[in-house]
N, C-alpha and C positions, 0 to 999 in steps of 0.2 A: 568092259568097265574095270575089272578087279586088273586085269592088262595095263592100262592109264594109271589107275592106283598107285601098281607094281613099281611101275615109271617112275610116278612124281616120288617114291619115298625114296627109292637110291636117288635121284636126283636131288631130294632137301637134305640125305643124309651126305653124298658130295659135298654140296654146298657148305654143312656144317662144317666138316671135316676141313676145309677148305679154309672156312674163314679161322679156326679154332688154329690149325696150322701157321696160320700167318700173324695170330696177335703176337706172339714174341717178336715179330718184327715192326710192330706199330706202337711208335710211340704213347706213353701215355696218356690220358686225359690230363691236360695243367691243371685243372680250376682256373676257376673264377679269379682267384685270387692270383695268378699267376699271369698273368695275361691283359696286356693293356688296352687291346679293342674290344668294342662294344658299347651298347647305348646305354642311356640311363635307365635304370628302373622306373617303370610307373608310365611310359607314355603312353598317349591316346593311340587307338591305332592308324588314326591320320600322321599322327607326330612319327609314329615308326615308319609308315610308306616314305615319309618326306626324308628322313633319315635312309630306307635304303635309295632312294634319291641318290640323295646325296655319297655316299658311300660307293655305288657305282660309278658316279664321277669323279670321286679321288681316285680308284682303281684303275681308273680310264686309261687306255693307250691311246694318243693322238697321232695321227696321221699328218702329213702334208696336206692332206682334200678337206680337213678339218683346223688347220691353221695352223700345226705344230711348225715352230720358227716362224721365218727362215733361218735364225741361228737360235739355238737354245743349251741349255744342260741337261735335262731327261724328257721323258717325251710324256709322264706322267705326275700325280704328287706321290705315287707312293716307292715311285724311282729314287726317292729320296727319304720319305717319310713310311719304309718298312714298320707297318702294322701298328702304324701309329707310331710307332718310336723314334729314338736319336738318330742319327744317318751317322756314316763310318768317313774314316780318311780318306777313302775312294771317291764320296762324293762331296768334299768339301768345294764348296765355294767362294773364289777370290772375288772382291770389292777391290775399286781402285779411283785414283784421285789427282789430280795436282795439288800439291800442297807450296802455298807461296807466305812465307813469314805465318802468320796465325790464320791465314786465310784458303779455305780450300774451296776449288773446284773440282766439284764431281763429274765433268767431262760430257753432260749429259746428252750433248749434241755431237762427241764423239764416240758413242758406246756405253758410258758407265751408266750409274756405279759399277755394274757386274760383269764378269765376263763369260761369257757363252761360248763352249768350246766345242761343240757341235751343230751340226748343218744341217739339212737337208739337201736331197740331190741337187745338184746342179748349182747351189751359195757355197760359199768359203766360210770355213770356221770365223770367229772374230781374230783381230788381233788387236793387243791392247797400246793404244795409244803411244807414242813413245815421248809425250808431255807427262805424263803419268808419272810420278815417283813416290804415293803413296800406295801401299797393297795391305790388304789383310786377308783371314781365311777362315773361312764361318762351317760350323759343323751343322746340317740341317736340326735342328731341334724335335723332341717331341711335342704331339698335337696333341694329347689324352689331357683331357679336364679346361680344354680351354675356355669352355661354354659357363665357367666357375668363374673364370678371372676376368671374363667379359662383364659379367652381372657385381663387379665388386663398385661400388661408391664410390666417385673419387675421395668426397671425405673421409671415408677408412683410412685410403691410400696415404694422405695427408697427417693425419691424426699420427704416422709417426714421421713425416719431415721434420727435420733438425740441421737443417744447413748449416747455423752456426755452429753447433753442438753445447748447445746452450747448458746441458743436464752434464758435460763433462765425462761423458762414456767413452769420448773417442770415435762414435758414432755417425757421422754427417751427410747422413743420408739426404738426397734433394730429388723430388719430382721430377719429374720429365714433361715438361712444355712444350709442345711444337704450333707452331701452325697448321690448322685441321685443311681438308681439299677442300675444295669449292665446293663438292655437293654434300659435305659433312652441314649434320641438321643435330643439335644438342637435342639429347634427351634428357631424363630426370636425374641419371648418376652422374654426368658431367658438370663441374665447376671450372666456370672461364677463368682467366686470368690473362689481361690484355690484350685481348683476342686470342688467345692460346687453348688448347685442352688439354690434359694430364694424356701420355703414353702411356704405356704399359704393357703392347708387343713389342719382339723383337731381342735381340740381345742388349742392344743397348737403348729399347724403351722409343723408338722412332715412330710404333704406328698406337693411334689411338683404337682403333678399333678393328673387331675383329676382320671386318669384311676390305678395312683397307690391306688386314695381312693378306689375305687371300690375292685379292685383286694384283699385289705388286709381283707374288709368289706366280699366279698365271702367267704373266708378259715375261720376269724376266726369268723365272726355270726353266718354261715351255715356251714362252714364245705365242705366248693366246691371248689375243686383244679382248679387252672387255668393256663395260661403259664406264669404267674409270678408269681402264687404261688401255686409251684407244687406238693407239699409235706404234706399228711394229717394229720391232727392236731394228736402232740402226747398224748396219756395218760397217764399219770406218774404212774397213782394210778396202773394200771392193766400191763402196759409194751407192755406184746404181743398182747397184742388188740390194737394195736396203728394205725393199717390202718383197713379200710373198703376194698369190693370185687371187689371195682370195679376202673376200670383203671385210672391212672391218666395223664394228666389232664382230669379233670371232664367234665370238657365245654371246647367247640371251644374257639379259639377268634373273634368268628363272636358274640357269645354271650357277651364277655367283650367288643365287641367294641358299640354293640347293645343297652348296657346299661349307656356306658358313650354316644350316643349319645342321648339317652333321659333323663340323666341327664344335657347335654347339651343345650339342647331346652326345656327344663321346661319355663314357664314363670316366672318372676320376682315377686317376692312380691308385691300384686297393695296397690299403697296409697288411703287411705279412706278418706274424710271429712277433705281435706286438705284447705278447703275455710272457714273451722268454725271459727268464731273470737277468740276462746279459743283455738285451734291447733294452730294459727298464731301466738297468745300471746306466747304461750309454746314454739313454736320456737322460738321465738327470745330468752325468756327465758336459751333455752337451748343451746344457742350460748353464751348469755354474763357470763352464770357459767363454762363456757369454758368447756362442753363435747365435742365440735367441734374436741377440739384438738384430742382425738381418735376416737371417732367416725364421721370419714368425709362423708358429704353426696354428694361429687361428684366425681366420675371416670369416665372416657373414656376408653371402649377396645380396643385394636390393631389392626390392620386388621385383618382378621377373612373368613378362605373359609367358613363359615354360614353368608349367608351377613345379617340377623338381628341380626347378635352380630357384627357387624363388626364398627368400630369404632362410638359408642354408647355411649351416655350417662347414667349412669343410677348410684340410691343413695340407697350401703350398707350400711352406717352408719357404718363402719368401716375402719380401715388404712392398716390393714392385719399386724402389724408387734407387735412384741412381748410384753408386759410389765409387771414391777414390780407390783403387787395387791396388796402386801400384805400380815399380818401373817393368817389375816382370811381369806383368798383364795391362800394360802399353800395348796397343798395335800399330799408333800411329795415326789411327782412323776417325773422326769425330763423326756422328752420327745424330742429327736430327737435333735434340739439346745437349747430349753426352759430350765430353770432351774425350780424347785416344784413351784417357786411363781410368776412365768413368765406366761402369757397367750395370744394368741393372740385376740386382742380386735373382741368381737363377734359382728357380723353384726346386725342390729336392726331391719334394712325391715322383714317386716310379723309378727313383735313381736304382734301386737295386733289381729292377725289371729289366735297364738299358743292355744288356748283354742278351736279351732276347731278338734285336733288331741290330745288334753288330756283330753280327757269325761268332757269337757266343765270347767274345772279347770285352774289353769296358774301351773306351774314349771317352774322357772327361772336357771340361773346358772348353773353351769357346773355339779352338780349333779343334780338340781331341788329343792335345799332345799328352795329358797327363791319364795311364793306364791303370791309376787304383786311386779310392779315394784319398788315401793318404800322402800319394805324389800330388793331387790336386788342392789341396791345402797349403801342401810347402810353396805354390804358387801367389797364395795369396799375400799381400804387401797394400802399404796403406794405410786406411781406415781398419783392417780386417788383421795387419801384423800381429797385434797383441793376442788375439785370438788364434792366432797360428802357431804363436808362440808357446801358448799356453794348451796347444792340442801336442808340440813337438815335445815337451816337458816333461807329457805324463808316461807312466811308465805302458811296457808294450802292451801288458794285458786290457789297460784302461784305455787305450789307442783303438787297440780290438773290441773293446764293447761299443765306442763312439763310432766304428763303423758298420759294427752289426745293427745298432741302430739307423743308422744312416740308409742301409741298406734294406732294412724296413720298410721304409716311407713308400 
């Protein structure tokens, strides 16, 4: 017995030894505050199983025998959307179009909008159409706090539309209307208008809800049919190879529902070093250069059957609704009600997190071309000029407050 004893203590004192050796080579703890995955505080413990649910099938690598393609771009969501976060230049993705006088065709019967540059065994990559002469190039976005912007009213949303710009700010912000899918069923936040619903995913505001992001993000990243989008991606280049073996839809909808409810219950982008006297300064800063005006830092959700989103505070730093940018943030592209130079104003919470999911670099902008926040300003033109103008004007140290704030959020 004193034998085994003897044993186990040089073995736990190894082991300490062992592990005490190796923390200088382990990173250390972020926090909370650091860090953009993870669930909401306060769920039931039903709501957390559903969530890791859901969270094991963002992580998910698909297979061929599971329906990945036959042509796709990654084989998972987090081949694109690292740890929740923005995706890098590596994995952008081209959209593409015919575009005939004001009139576009997005090709749908030859491939588009998207292009899928990967196969499976035995398919050819795509190739994109050679009618095609409109392109653009999309940076995947982050997913943290979307469970927020799901639950927002459209009357919120509304309450600041100004298409005319009737208040004289320079402002002309306009909603995003589409036509909803066939099996869209309005609920209590939606306000119709002509048979239309308000957008509010997407870069440029094309999907109304959350589960249509999903759904389109399945078929056309991966390649995985669902029951709202049942049909596998076609390949122009080969024809007959246009389906895979295997049945479609690919996934239940216990899988699409699994995955909107953990993008659901993601948590919010946390604010950092919001007590620093230089983040204070830049706030205020960045109120009286009037970015307030699209990027708003305060919403309230609606009611909400998840009662920690349920009539909540919480600050995107965005208005959700459309604008003019400009000729330098043109891509050519019109989307859903957006016209090419139309965008809807990107939310700003987590922006100073985004270098934790782009191998420690920044990409800004809808393709990532701009590498600080203040190259991504100079970008802006438009409704948004005079505010750009008036963020170029100030001098360097006041520049530097407005982006430690920024990078706050």
């Amino acid at each position: 017995m004193v034998y085994f004893r003897t044993i186990n203590a040089w073995v736990g004192l190894a082991l300490l030894l062992a592990l005490s050796s190796c923390e200088k080579f382990l990173p250390p703890d972020p926090g909370g505050e650091n860090v953009l995955e993870g669930p909401l505080d306060g769920l039931t413990p039903s709501q957390n199983n559903q969530f890791l649910k859901g969270d094991a099938l963002f992580s998910k690598i698909y297979t061929p025998q599971e329906g990945l393609g036959p042509i796709f771009i990654q084989n998972s969501c987090v081949g694109c959307h690292t740890v929740g976060g923005k995706g890098i230049p590596a994995n952008l993705v081209t959209r593409f179009a015919f575009k005939n006088g004001n009139n576009y065709d997005y090709l749908l019967e030859e491939g588009g909008p998207q292009h899928q540059t990967n196969a499976i065994s035995n398919y050819s990559t795509e190739l994109i159409p050679e009618k095609a002469n409109v392109f653009t190039k999309r940076l995947p976005p982050a997913v943290t706090g979307f469970g927020y912007i799901a639950a927002i009213h459209d009357s919120l949303i509304l309450s600041w539309e100004d298409s005319s710009d009737t208040n004289s700010d320079g402002i002309s912000g306009r909603a995003s209307y589409v036509i909803p899918r066939n099996n869209f069923t309005p609920q209590l936040i939606h306000i119709e208008r002509d048979g239309k619903y308000l957008a509010r995913f997407g870069k440029k505001a094309s999907k109304i809800r959350l589960i249509d992001q999903v759904a389109f993000a399945l078929k056309e990243d991966i390649g995985i049919t669902n029951d709202f989008e049942p049909y596998d991606l076609y390949n122009y280049k080969t024809g007959v190879q246009s389906v895979d073996a295997i049945a479609d839809p690919e996934v239940t909808s216990a899988v699409l529902q699994n995955l909107v409810f953990y993008l659901r219950t993601l948590k919010s982008p946390p604010r950092r070093n919001e007590n620093d006297p230089d983040v204070l300064a830049g706030e205020q800063l960045f109120s009286a250069i009037g970015c307030i005006s699209c990027h708003r830092p305060s919403f309230k959700t609606a009611k909400s059957d998840i009662e920690q989103l349920s009539e909540k505070e919480f600050a995107p730093y965005s208005d959700f609704l459309l604008h003019d940018m400009g000729a330098g943030l043109d891509d050519g592209f019109t989307e859903g009600a957006a016209t090419s130079f139309e965008w809807r104003t990107a939310p700003l919470w987590g922006i100073g997190l985004a270098s934790s999911s782009q191998g420690g670099k920044k990409y800004f902008l809808h393709d990532g071309r701009a590498s600080s926040i203040e190259e991504a300003v100079s970008y802006h033109g438009g409704e948004a000029a005079s505010r750009k103008n008036a963020f170029l004007k100030l001098s360097p140290e006041d520049k530097e407050k407005v982006v430690k704030f920024v990078e706050s959020l």
